[in-house]
PyMOL Python script that loads the backbone (N, CA, C, O; Angstrom):
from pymol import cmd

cmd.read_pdbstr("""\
ATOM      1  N   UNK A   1       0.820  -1.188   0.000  1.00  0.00           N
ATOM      2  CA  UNK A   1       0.000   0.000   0.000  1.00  0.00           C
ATOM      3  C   UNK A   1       0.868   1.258   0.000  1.00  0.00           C
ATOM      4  O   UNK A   1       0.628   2.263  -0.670  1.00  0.00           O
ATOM      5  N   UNK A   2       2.083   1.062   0.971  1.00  0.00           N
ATOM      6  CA  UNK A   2       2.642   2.569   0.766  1.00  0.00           C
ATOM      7  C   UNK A   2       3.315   2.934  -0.507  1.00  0.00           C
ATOM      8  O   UNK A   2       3.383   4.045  -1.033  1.00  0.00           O
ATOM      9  N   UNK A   3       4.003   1.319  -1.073  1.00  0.00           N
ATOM     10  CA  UNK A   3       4.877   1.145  -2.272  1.00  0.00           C
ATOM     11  C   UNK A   3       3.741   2.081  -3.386  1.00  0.00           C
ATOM     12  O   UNK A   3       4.068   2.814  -4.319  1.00  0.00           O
ATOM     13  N   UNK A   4       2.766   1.847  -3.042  1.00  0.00           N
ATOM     14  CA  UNK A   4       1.774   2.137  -4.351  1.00  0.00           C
ATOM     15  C   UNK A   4       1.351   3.670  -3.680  1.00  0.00           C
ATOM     16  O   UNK A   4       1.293   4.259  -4.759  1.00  0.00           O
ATOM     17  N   UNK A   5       1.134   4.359  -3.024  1.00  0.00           N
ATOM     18  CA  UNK A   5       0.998   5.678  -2.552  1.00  0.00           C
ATOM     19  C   UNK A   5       2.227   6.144  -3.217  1.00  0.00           C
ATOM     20  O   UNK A   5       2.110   6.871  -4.203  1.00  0.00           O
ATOM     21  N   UNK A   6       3.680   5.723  -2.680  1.00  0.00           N
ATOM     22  CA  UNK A   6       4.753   6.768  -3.075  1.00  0.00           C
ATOM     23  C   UNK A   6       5.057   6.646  -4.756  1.00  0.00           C
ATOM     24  O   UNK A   6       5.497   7.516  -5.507  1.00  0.00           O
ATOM     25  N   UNK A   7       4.742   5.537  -4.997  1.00  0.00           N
ATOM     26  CA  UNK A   7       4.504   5.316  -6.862  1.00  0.00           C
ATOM     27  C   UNK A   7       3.651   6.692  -6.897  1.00  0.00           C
ATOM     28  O   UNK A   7       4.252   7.757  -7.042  1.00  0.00           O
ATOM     29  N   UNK A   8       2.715   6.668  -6.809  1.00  0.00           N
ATOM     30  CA  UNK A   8       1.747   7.769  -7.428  1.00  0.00           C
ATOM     31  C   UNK A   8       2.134   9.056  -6.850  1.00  0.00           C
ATOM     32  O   UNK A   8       1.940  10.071  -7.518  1.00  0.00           O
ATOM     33  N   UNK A   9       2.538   9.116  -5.955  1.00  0.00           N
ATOM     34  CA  UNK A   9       3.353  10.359  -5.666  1.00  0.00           C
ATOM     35  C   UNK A   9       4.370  11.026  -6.356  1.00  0.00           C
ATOM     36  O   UNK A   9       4.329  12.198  -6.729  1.00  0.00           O
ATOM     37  N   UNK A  10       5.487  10.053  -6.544  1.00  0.00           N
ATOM     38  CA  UNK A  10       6.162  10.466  -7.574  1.00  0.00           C
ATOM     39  C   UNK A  10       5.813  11.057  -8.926  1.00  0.00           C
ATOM     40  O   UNK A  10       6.252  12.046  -9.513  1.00  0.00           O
ATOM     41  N   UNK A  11       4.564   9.838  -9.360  1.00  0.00           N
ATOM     42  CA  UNK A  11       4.107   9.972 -10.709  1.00  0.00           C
ATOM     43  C   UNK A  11       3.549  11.514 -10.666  1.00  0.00           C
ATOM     44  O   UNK A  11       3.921  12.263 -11.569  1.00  0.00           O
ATOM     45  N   UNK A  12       2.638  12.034  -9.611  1.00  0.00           N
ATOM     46  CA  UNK A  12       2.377  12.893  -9.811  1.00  0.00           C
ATOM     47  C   UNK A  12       3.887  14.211 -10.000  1.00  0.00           C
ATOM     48  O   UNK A  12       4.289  14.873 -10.956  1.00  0.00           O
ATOM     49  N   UNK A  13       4.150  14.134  -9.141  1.00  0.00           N
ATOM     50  CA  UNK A  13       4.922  15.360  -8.846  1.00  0.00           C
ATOM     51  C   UNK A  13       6.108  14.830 -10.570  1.00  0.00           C
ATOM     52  O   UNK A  13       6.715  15.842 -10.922  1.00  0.00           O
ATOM     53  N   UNK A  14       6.371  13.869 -11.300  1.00  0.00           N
ATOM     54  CA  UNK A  14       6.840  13.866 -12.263  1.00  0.00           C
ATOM     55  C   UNK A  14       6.183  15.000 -13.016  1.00  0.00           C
ATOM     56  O   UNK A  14       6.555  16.117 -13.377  1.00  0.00           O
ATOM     57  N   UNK A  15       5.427  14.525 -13.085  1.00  0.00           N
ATOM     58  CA  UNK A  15       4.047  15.490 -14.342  1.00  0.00           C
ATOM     59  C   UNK A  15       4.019  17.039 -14.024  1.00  0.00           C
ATOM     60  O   UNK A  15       3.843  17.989 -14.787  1.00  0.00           O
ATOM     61  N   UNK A  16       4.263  16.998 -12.556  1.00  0.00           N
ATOM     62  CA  UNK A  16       4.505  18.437 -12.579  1.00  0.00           C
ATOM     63  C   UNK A  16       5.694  19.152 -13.126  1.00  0.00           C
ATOM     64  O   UNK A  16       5.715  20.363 -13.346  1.00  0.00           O
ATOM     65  N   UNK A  17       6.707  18.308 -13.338  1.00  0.00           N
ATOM     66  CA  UNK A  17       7.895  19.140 -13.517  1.00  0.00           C
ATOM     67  C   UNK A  17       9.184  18.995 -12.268  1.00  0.00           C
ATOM     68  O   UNK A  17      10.320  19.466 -12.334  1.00  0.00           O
ATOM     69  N   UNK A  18       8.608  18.235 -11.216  1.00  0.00           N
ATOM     70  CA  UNK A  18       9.662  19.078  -9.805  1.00  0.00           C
ATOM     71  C   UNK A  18      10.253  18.271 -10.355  1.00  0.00           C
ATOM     72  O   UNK A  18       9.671  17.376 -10.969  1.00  0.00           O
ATOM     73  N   UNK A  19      12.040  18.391 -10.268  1.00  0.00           N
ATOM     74  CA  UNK A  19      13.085  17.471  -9.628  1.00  0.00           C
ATOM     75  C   UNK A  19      12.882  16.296  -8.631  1.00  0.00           C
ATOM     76  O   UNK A  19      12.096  16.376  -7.686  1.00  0.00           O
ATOM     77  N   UNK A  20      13.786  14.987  -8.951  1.00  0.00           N
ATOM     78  CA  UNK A  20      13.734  13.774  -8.822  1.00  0.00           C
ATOM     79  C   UNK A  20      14.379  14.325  -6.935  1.00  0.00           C
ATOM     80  O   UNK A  20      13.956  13.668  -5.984  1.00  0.00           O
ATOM     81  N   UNK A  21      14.929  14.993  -6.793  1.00  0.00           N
ATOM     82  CA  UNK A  21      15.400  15.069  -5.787  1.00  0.00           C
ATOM     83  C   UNK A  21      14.331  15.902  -4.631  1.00  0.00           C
ATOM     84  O   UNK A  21      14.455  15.625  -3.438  1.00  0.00           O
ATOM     85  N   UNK A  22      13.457  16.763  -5.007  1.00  0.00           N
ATOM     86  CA  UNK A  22      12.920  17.661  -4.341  1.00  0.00           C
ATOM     87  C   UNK A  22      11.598  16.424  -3.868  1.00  0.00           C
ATOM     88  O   UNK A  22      10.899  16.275  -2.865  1.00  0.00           O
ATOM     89  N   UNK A  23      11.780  15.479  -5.596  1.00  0.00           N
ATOM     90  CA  UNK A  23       9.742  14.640  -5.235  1.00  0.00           C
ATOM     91  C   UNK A  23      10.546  13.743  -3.721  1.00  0.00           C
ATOM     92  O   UNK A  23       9.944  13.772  -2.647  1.00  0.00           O
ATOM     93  N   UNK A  24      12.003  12.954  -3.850  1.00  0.00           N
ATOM     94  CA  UNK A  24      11.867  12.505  -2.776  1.00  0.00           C
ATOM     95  C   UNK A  24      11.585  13.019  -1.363  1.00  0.00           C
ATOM     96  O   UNK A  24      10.926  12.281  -0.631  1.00  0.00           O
ATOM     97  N   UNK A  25      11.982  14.125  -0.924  1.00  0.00           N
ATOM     98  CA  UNK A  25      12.107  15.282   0.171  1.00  0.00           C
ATOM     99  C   UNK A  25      10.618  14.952   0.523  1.00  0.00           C
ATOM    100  O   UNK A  25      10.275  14.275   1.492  1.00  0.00           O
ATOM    101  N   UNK A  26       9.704  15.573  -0.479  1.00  0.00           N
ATOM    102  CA  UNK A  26       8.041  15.548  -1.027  1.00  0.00           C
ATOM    103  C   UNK A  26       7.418  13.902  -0.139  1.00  0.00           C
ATOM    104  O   UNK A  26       6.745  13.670   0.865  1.00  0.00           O
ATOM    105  N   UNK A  27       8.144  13.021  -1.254  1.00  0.00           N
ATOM    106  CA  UNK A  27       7.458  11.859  -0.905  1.00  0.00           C
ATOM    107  C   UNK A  27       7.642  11.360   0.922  1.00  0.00           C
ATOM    108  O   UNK A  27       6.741  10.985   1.672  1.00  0.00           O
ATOM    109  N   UNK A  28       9.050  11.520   1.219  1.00  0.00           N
ATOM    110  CA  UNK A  28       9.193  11.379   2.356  1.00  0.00           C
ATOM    111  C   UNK A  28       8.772  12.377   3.553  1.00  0.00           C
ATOM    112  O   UNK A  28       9.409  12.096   4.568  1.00  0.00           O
ATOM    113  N   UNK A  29       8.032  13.282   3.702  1.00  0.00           N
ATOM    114  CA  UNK A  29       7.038  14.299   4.427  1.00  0.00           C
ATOM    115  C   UNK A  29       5.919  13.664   4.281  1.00  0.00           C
ATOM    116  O   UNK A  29       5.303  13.478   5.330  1.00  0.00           O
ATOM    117  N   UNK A  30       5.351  13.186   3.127  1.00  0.00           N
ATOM    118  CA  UNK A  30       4.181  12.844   2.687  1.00  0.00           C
ATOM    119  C   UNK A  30       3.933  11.362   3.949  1.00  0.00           C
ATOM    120  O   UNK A  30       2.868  11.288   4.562  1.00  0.00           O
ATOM    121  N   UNK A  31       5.221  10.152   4.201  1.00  0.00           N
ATOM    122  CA  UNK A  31       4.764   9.013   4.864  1.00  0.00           C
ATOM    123  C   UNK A  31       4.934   9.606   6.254  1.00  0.00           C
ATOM    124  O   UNK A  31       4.267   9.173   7.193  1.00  0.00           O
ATOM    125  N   UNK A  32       5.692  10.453   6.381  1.00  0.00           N
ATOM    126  CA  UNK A  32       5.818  11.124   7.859  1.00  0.00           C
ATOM    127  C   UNK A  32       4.413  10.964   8.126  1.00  0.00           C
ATOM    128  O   UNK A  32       3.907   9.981   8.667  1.00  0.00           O
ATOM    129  N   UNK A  33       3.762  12.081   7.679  1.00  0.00           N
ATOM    130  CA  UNK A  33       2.315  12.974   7.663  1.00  0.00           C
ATOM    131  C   UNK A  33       1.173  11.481   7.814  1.00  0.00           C
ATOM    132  O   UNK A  33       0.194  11.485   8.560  1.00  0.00           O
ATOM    133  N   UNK A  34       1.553  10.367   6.991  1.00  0.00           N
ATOM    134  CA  UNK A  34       0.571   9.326   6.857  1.00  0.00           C
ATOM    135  C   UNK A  34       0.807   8.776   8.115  1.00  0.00           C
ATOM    136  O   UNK A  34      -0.109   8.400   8.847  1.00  0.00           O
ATOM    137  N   UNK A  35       2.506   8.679   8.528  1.00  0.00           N
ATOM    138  CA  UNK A  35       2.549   7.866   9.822  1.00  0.00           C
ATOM    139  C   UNK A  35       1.785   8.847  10.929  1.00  0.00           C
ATOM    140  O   UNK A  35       0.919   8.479  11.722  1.00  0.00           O
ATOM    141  N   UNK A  36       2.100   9.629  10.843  1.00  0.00           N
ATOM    142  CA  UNK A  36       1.281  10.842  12.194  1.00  0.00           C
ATOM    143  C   UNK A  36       0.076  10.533  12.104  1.00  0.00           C
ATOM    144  O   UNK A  36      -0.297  10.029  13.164  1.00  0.00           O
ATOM    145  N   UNK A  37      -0.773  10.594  11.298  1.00  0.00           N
ATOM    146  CA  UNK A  37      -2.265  10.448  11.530  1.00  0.00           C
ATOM    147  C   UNK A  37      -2.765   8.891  11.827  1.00  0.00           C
ATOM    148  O   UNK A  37      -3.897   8.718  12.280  1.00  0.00           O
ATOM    149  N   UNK A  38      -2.079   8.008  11.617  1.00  0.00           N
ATOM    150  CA  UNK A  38      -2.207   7.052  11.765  1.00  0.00           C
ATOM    151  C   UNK A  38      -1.914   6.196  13.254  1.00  0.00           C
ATOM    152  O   UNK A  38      -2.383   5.132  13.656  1.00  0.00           O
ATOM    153  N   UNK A  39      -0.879   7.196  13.904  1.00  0.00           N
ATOM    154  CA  UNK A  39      -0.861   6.944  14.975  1.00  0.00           C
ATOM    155  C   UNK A  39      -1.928   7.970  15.974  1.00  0.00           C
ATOM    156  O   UNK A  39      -2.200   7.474  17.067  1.00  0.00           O
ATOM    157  N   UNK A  40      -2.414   9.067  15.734  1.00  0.00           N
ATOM    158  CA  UNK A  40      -3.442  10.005  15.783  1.00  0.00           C
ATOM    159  C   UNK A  40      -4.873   8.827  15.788  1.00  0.00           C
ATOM    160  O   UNK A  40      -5.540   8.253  16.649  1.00  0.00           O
ATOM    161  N   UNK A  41      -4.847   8.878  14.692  1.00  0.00           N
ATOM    162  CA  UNK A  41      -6.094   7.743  14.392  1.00  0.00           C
ATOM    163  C   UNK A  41      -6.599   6.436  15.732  1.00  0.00           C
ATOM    164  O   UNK A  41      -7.669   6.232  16.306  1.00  0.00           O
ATOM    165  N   UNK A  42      -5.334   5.818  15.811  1.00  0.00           N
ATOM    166  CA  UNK A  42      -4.843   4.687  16.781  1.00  0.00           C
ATOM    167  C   UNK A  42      -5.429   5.216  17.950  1.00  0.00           C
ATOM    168  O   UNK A  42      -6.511   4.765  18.324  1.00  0.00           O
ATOM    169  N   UNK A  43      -4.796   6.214  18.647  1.00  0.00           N
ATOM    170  CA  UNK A  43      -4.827   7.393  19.808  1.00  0.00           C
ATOM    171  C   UNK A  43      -6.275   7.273  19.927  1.00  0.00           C
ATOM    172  O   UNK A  43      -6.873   6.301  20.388  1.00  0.00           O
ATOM    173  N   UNK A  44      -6.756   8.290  19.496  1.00  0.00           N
ATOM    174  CA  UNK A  44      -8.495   8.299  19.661  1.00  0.00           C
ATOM    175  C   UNK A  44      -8.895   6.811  19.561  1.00  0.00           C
ATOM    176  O   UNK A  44      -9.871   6.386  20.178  1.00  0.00           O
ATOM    177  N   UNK A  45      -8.134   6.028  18.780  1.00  0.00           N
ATOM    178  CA  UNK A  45      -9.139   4.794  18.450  1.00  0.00           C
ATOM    179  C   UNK A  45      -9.673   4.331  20.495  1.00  0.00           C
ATOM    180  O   UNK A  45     -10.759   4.171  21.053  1.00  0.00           O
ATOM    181  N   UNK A  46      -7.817   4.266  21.100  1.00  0.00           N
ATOM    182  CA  UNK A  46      -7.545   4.084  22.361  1.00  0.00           C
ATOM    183  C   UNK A  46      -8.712   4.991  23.569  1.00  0.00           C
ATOM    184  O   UNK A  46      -9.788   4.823  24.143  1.00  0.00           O
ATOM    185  N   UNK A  47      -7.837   5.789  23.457  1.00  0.00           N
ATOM    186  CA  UNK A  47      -8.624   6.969  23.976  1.00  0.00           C
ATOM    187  C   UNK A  47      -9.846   7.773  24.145  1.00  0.00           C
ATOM    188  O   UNK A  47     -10.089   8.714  24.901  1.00  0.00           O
ATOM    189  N   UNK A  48     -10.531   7.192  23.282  1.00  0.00           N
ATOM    190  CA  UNK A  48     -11.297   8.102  22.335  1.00  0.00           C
ATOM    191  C   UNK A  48     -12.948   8.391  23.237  1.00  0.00           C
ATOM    192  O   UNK A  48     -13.664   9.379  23.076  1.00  0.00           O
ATOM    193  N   UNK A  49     -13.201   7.317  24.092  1.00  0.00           N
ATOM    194  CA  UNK A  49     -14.350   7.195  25.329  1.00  0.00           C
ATOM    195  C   UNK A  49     -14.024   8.001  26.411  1.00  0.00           C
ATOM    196  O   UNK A  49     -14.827   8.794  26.903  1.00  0.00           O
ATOM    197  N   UNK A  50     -12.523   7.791  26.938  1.00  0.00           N
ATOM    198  CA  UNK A  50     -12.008   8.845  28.276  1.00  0.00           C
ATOM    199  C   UNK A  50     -12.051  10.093  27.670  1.00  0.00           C
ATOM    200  O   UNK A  50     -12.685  10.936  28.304  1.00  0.00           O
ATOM    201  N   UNK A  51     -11.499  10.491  26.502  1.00  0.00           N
ATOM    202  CA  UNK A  51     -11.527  11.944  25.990  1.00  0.00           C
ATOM    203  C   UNK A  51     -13.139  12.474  26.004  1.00  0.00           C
ATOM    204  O   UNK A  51     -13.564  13.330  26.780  1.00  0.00           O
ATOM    205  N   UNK A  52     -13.829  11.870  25.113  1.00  0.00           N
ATOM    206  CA  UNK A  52     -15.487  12.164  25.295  1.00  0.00           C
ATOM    207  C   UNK A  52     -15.677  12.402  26.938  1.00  0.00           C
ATOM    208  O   UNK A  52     -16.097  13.484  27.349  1.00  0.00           O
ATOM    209  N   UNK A  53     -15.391  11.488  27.699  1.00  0.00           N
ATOM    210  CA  UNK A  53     -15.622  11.866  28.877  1.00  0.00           C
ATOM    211  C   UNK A  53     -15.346  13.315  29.588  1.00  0.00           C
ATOM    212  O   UNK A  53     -16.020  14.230  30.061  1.00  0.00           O
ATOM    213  N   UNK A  54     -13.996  13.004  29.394  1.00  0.00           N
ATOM    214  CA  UNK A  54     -13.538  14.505  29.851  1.00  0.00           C
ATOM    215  C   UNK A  54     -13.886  15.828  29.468  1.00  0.00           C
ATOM    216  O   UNK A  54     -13.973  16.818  30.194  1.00  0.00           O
ATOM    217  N   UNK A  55     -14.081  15.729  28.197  1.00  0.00           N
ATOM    218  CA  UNK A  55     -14.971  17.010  27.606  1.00  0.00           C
ATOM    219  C   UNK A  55     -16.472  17.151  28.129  1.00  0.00           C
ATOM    220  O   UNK A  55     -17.053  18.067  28.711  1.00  0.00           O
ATOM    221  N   UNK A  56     -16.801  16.119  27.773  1.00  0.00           N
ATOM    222  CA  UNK A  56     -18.517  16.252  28.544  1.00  0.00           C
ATOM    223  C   UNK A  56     -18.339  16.859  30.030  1.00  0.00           C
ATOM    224  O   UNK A  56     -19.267  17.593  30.370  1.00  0.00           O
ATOM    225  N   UNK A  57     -17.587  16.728  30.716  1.00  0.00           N
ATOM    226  CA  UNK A  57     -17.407  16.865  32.299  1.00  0.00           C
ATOM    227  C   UNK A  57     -16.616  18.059  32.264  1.00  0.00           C
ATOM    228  O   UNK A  57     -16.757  18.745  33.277  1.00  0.00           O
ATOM    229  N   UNK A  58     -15.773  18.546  31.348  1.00  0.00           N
ATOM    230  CA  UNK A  58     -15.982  20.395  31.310  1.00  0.00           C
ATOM    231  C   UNK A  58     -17.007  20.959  31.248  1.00  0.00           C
ATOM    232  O   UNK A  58     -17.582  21.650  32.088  1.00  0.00           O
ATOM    233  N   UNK A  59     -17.423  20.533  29.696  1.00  0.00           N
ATOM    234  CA  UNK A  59     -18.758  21.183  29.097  1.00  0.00           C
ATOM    235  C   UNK A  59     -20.067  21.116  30.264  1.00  0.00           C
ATOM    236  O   UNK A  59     -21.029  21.882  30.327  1.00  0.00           O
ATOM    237  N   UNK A  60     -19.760  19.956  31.135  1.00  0.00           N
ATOM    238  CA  UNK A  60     -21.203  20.435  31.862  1.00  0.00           C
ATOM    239  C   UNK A  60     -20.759  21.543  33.271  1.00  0.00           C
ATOM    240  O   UNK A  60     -21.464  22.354  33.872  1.00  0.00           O
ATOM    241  N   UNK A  61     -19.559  21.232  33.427  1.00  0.00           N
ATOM    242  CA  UNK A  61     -18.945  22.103  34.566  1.00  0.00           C
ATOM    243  C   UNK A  61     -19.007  23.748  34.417  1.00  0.00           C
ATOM    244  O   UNK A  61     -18.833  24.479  35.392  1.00  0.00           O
ATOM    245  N   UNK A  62     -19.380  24.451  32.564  1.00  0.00           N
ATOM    246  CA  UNK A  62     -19.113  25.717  32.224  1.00  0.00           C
ATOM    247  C   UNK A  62     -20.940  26.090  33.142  1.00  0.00           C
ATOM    248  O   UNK A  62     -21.860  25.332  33.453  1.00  0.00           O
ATOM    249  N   UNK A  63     -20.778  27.346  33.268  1.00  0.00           N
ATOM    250  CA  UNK A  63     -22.647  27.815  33.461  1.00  0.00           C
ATOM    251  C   UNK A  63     -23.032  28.321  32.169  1.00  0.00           C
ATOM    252  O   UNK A  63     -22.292  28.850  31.338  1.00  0.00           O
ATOM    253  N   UNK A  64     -24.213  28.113  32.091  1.00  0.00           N
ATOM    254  CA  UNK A  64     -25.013  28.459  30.727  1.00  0.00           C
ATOM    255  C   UNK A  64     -25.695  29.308  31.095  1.00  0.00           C
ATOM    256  O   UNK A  64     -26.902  29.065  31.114  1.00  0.00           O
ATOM    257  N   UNK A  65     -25.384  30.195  31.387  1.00  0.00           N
ATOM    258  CA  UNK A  65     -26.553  31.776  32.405  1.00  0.00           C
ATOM    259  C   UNK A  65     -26.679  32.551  31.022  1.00  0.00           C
ATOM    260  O   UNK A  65     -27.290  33.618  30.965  1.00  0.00           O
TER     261      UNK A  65
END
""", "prot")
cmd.dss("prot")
cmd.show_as("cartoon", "prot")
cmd.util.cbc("prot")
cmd.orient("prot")
């Protein structure tokens, strides 16, 4: 799956014109960015009931006057 993301990555940024050197820079930000959200993703997957919690238990703690 990533083999085939950074394929098309390249492909794109070929078509644009950039340098072979700049698409790698490009491509490699690009799996950073995929790994971050993915561990993001994970996080809430974990988390994601205690966080609801905790917000609800501000949100009811604010006054609504």
């Amino acid at each position: 799956m990533i083999n085939h993301m950074i394929f098309l990555i390249r492909t794109y940024l070929g078509n644009k014109g950039i340098l072979p050197e700049k698409a790698q820079g490009l491509t490699e930000y690009a799996i950073i960015i995929l790994l971050v959200a993915l561990v993001v993703i994970g996080a809430l997957g974990l988390f994601g009931d205690q966080l609801l919690n905790t917000y609800e238990t501000i949100t009811n703690a604010i006054p609504v006057d």
